[in-house]
C-alpha positions, 0 to 999 in steps of 0.5 A: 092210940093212934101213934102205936104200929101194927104188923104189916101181916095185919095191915094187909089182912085188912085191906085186902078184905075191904079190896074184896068186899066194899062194895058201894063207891067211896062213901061207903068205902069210908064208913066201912074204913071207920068201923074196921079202924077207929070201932073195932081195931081201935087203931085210930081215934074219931079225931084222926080218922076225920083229919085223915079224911079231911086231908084227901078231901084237899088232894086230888085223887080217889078219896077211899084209896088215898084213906087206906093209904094214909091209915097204912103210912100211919100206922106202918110208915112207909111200907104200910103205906104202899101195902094198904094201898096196894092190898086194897087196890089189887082185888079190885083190879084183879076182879075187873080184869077178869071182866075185861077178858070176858066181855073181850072175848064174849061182849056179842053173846046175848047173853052179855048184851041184856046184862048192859042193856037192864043194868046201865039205867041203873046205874045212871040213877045210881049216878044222879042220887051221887050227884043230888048228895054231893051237891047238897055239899058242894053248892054252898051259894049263889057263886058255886051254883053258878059255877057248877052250871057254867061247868057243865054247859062247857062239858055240853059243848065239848070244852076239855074237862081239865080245862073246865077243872082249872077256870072253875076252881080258878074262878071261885078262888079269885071271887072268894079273895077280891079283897086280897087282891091288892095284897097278893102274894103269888106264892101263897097260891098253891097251885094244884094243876100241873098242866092242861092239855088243849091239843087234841090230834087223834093219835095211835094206840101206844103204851106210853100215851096210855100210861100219860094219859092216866097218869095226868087223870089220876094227878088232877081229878077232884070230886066223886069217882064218878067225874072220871068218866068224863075224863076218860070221855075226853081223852079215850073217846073225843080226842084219842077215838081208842074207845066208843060211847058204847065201850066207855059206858060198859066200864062204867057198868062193870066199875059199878058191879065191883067192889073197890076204887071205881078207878079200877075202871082204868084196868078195864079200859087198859085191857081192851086197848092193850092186853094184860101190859096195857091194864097194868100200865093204866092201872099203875099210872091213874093210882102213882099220884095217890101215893105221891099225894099222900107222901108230900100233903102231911107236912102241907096241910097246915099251911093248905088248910088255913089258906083262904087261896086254897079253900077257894081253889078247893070249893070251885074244884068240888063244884066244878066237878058235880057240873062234869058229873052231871055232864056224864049223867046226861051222856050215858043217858042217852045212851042207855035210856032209849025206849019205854023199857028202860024208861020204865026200868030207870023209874023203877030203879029210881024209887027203890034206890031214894026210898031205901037203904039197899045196897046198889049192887042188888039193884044193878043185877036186878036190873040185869036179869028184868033185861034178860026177861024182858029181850028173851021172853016178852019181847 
């Protein structure tokens, strides 16, 4: 069932749907995927669908995006690979953009400042229920582990992620195949990083450090969406100075409160340092390597999956990735736990949110308006 077309007026209907209304992060975006390809359009069979899957969890890149892209390619070849892709990208950053102009011109309104100021203990305890469930994965014994922690000690001391990304994923490899060692043959290792980039001379704002600086993001980053943000605290904040803290963590904020890829988070930030040019051209660059991934990983992934090199490079790159992860947690909560309100706040939202099935957004807009309250009436 999976070999027939289907019309790309269909393919676009469907994902500009699921670009407007997938809320949640990737896991949900994946359930949400499965129930309109494989349950109710029948488009892919379980199998597939899972296969599918399989191959984004190999490529870096965002794994929801990177979905759509595949199931378009599948089902309409290479134009139902760049129109899913592109339809449910689209809504989301036409969304962001939207929120970008508002908090440019209007971020000092109170207004503005209680909606961050209630909402971003939330979503750090959105972010620490994301890590908990992918470490349950990812922390498969006693080297993962401490992989993860070494991980996460060099973010602490300011170490460049990509840099991280590379000795981590390098170090599980290489302990995974000791016995291969004296058998090695170099071009069995696939070798997934293109570059790592150790400079880190404050520059000025220009477009095509921007559009480079998200190109490189999107080509190398493995793991949750959530392991971005301390890319782009690397570059945008340590080693370019273009953002503050302040600003870093307010995209956070407004890439939790859309639906679609969290990478969308790349238009916000590309508006704010450079208008609607500079959202487009971010946008564009963290997504090219998605389609570039999923056009060259098909007739790879025979080879890739049946590597024990590759398997390796791909459990220390996980792993790797929950130590950043946990690194971004202890960041922004620095920075948006900082009395007993939003002490008390980041509680609350924490039982709610590892007791029930409510869908986060709620929570983050409750969050909002118990800030309102707090900074307008009993404060």
């Amino acid at each position: 069932m999976d070999n027939t077309g289907v019309s790309l007026r269909e393919l676009a209907a469907l994902f500009l749907k699921l670009g407007i209304t997938a809320f949640g992060g990737p896991a949900a975006h994946i359930s949400m995927f499965r129930d309109e390809v494989v349950t109710r359009r029948k488009w892919l069979d379980e199998q597939s669908f899972l296969d599918l899957l399989g191959i984004t969890n190999l490529i870096p890149g965002p794994n929801s995006t990177e979905m759509a892209i595949h199931i378009g390619m599948r089902k309409a070849g290479s134009v139902g690979m760049l129109l899913a892709g592109t339809c449910f990208i689209i809504p989301a950053m036409l969304i962001v953009l939207g929120f970008a102009w508002f908090y440019q011109h209007y971020s000092t309104m109170p207004q503005f400042e209680w909606f961050f100021y209630g909402s971003q203990p939330v979503v750090v305890v959105i972010i620490i229920k994301a890590l908990l469930g992918l470490g349950r994965k990812a922390i498969t014994g006693a080297l993962t582990a401490i992989t993860g922690v070494i991980s996460l000690s060099l973010y602490l001391l300011g170490f460049n992620p990509l840099l991280i990304l590379v000795l981590g994923s390098s170090l599980v490899m290489i302990f995974n195949n000791l016995k291969r060692l004296k058998h090695i043959n170099l071009g069995s290792i696939p070798f997934l990083f293109p570059w790592v980039e150790l400079v880190t001379n404050p520059v000025e704002y220009s477009q095509g450090v921007l559009f480079l600086t998200f190109l490189k993001i999107g080509a190398v980053l493995y793991g949750s969406g959530y392991v971005l943000f301390a890319f782009l605290h690397a570059d945008f904040v340590n080693r370019l100075g273009w953002l503050t803290e302040q600003q870093l963590f307010d995209a956070v904020t407004i890439g939790q409160i859309t639906p679609g890829p969290l990478f969308t988070t790349a238009t916000f930030i590309g508006y704010l340092l450079g208008g609607y040019p500079g959202a487009i051209l971010a946008t564009v660059a963290i997504f090219l390597p998605s389609f570039i991934y999923v056009v060259i990983s098909n007739p790879l992934i025979p080879r890739i999956r049946n590597s024990p090199w590759a398997s390796g490079l791909l459990d220390g790159a996980n792993v790797t990735s929950l130590g950043l992860m946990a690194g971004v947690v202890w960041q922004i909560g620095l920075v948006a736990i900082t009395d007993p309100f939003t002490i008390g706040l980041a509680l609350l939202a924490a039982i709610i949110i590892f007791r029930t099935n409510i869908n986060s957004i709620w929570v983050i807009l409750a969050g909002a308006l118990s800030g309102l309250l707090y900074t307008t009436i009993l404060r």
